[in-house]
N, C-alpha and C positions, 0 to 999 in steps of 0.2 A: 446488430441487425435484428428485427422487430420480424418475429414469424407473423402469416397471414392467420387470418381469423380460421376456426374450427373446419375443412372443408365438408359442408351435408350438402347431396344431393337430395333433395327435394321432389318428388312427383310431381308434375304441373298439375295435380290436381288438387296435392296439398298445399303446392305453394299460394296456390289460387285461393282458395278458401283461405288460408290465414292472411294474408293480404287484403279480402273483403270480410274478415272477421267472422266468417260462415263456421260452424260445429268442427273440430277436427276428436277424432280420438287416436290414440297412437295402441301399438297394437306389440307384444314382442314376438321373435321367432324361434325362441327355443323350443317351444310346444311341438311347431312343425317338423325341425331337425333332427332333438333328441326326445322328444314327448310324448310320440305316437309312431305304431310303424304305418310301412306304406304300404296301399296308397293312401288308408284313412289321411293321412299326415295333410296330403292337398287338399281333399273334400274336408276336411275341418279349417281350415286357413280360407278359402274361399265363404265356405258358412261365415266364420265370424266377423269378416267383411261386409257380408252382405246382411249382415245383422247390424254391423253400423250404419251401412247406407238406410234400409228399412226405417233405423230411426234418425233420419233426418240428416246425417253425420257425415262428414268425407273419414274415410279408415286409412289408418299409417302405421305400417307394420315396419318394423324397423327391423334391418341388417344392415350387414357390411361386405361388400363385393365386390374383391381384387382393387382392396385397398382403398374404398369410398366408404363413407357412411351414408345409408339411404335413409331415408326418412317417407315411406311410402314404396312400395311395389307394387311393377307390372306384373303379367300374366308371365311371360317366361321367369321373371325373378326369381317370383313368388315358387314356380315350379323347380328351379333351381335350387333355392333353398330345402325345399322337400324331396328333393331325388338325389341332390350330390351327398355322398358318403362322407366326402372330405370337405362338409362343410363343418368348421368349428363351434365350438360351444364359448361366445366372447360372452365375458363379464366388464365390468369398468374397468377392473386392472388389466386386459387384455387390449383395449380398445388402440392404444399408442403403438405396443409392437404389430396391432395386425393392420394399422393405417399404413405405416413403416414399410412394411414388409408384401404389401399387396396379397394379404389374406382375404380370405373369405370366412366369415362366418355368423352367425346367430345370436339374436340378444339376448342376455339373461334380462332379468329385471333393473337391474340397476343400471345396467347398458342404457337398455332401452329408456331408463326413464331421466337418465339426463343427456343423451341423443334429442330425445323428443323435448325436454325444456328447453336445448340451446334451441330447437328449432323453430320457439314460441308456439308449440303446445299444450296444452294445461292440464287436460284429462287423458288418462291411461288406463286400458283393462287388461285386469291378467286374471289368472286363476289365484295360486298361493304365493305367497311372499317367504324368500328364505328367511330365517330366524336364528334363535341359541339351541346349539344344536344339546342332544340330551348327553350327559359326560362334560359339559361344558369345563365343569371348575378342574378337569386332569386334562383334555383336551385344547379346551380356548378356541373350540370350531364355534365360528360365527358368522354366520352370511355377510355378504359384503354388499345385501342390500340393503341394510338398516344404515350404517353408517353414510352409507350415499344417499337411503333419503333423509336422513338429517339434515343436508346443505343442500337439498334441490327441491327448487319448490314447485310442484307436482301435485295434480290429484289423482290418487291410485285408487281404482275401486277392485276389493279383492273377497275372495272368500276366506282371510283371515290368513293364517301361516299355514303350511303344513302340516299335520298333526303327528310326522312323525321326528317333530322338533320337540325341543325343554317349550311348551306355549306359557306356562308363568312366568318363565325367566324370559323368555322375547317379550310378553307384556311389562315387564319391569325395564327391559332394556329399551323399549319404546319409549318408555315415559322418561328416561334418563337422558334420553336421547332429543327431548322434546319435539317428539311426533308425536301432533293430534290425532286421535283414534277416536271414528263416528260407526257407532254401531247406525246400518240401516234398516227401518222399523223392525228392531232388535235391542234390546240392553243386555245382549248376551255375546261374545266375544266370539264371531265363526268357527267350525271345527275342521274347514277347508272338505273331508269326503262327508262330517257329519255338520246337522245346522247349526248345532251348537257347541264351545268345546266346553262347557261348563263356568266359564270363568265369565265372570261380569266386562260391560263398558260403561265408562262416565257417562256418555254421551250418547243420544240416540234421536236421528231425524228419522223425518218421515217421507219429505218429497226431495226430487231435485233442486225447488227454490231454495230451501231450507240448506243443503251441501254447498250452493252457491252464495248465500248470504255469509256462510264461514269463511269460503275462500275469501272472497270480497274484505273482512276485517282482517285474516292473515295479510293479506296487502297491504292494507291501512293500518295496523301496528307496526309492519316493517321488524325489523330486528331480524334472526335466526330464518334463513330461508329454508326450513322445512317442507317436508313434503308434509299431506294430509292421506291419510287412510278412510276409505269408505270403506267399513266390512260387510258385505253382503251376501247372508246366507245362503246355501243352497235351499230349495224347500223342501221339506220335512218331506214330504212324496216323494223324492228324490236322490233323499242322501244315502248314503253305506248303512247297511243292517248296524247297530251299535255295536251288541255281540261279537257280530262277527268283525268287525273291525278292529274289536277290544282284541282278539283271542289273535288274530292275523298277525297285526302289528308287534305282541308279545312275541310271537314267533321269528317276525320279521328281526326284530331287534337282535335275538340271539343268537339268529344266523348269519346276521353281518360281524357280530360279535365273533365267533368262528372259523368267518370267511378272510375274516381281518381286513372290513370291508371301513375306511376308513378316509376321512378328508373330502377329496371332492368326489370321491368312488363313493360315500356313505350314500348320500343321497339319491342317485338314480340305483343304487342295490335295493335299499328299501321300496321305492316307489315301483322299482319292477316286481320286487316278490310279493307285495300287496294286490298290484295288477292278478299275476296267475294264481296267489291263493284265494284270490277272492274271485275267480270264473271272469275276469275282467270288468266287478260290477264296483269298482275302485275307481276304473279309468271313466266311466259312464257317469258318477257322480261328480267326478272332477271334469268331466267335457260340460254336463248341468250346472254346476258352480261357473266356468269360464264364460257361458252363454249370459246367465243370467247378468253375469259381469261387466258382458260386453253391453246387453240391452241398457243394461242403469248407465253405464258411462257414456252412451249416446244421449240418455237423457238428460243427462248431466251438461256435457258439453253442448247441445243447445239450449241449457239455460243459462249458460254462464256466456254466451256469443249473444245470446238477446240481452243481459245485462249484466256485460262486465264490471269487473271495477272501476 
């Protein structure tokens, strides 16, 4: 017996635009769940929405709710997902038991961004993308979103990793990985709260035509269906004090170190105590980074809907 195809619900709005080819960007929901408290958590999910529409775009925020995978959220969804407690944190390795099992819960990035390729979407905004985490070579913590965009081919526009990852070993594992990485009008690697994390990229566009003329030859080679990375700084008026981000993180490190704050607890321990040591002006640069993110990937995706591959 042959199972049916992937069940996604679709929004009629998204379905509708990819059907006529119109701008789609896809959008994930961890930010909303576990990323911000509430209520910020709605009034940011609605913003970033309305910041794909502004640029021309139909917006697809992806989850999964009681057992569907959505591809696009209404008004109480969207509100669901920011108010239920016992909404989960799904990754791609989660995605099977919580179809199974009629969960509910939120996309990481890797979720999110092969949800939205099966759903023939191309372009995706997020803030940071997981990475190698730092203790790599005693540990082996590795996000499980680099491996996933290895085989899905996607365009993520991001403001680079988190910086409280190994970032030369996630740029080494990119390249091993053979994920393209486009710095945008940057030759400098994002530092996710700051604009830069010091470390170089190969490559560096300037407009949307330019990310689209990539995608367009990733098609036309064929071979390895990778994802492509836009990295898109925060701007300089906008990022984390350096200093104080240097000294914070030091801090943060060694108190997770302590806390025995480890695996998938590492990460939201760090990014919260980054939040309160830094007066919340952590969370501010990383909502600056997600806008900016979301404005380029509407750009993005209508120029790649005016000429696809």
């Amino acid at each position: 017996m042959t199972d049916s195809p992937l069940p996604l619900l679709l929004a009629a709005e998204v379905r509708e635009a990819l059907a006529h080819r119109r701008p789609v960007v896809a959008l994930e929901s961890t930010i909303i769940s576990h990323g911000l408290p509430r209520p910020r958590n709605l009034a940011v999910a609605q913003e970033l929405e309305a910041l794909v529409r502004a640029g021309g775009a139909v917006p697809a925020t992806v989850a999964v709710l009681d057992g569907v995978a959505h591809v696009g959220l209404g008004k109480a969804e969207l509100e669901r997902i920011a108010d239920d407690p016992a909404v989960r944190k799904l990754s791609f390795r989660d995605l099977a038991p919580a179809l199974a099992t009629g969960a509910s819960g939120a996309t990481t990035v890797s979720a999110t961004a092969f949800l939205a390729a099966r759903a023939g979407i191309r372009v995706f905004a997020t803030g940071g993308l997981g990475g190698v985490h730092r203790g790599w070579a005693t540990t082996l913590d590795e996000s499980a979103d680099l491996p996933l965009l290895a085989r899905t081919r996607i365009t993520v526009v991001c403001a680079g990793v988190k910086s409280i990852l190994d970032v030369p070993a996630t740029l080494e594992r990119l390249e091993t990985l053979g994920i393209t990485v486009l710095g945008y009008r940057t030759d400098s690697f994002p530092g996710f709260y700051l604009t830069s994390s010091g470390h170089p990229v190969d490559w560096t566009v300037t407009d949307p035509a330019e990310v689209v003329a990539v995608m367009r030859q990733q098609d036309r080679l064929g071979g390895l269906s990778s994802a492509l990375l836009v990295t898109n700084p925060v701007p300089p008026e906008q990022q984390l004090d350096q200093a104080l981000h240097d000294r914070v993180l030091a801090e943060a490190l060694a108190a997770a170190e302590a806390a025995g704050a480890t695996g998938q607890a590492a990460t939201p321990f760090l990014l919260g105590y980054l939040t309160e040591h830094t007066a919340g002006a952590s969370l501010e640069a990383n909502l600056a980074a997600v806008r900016g993110n979301v404005r380029l990937g509407a750009e993005i995706a209508t120029a790649w809907a005016e000429h696809p591959a």
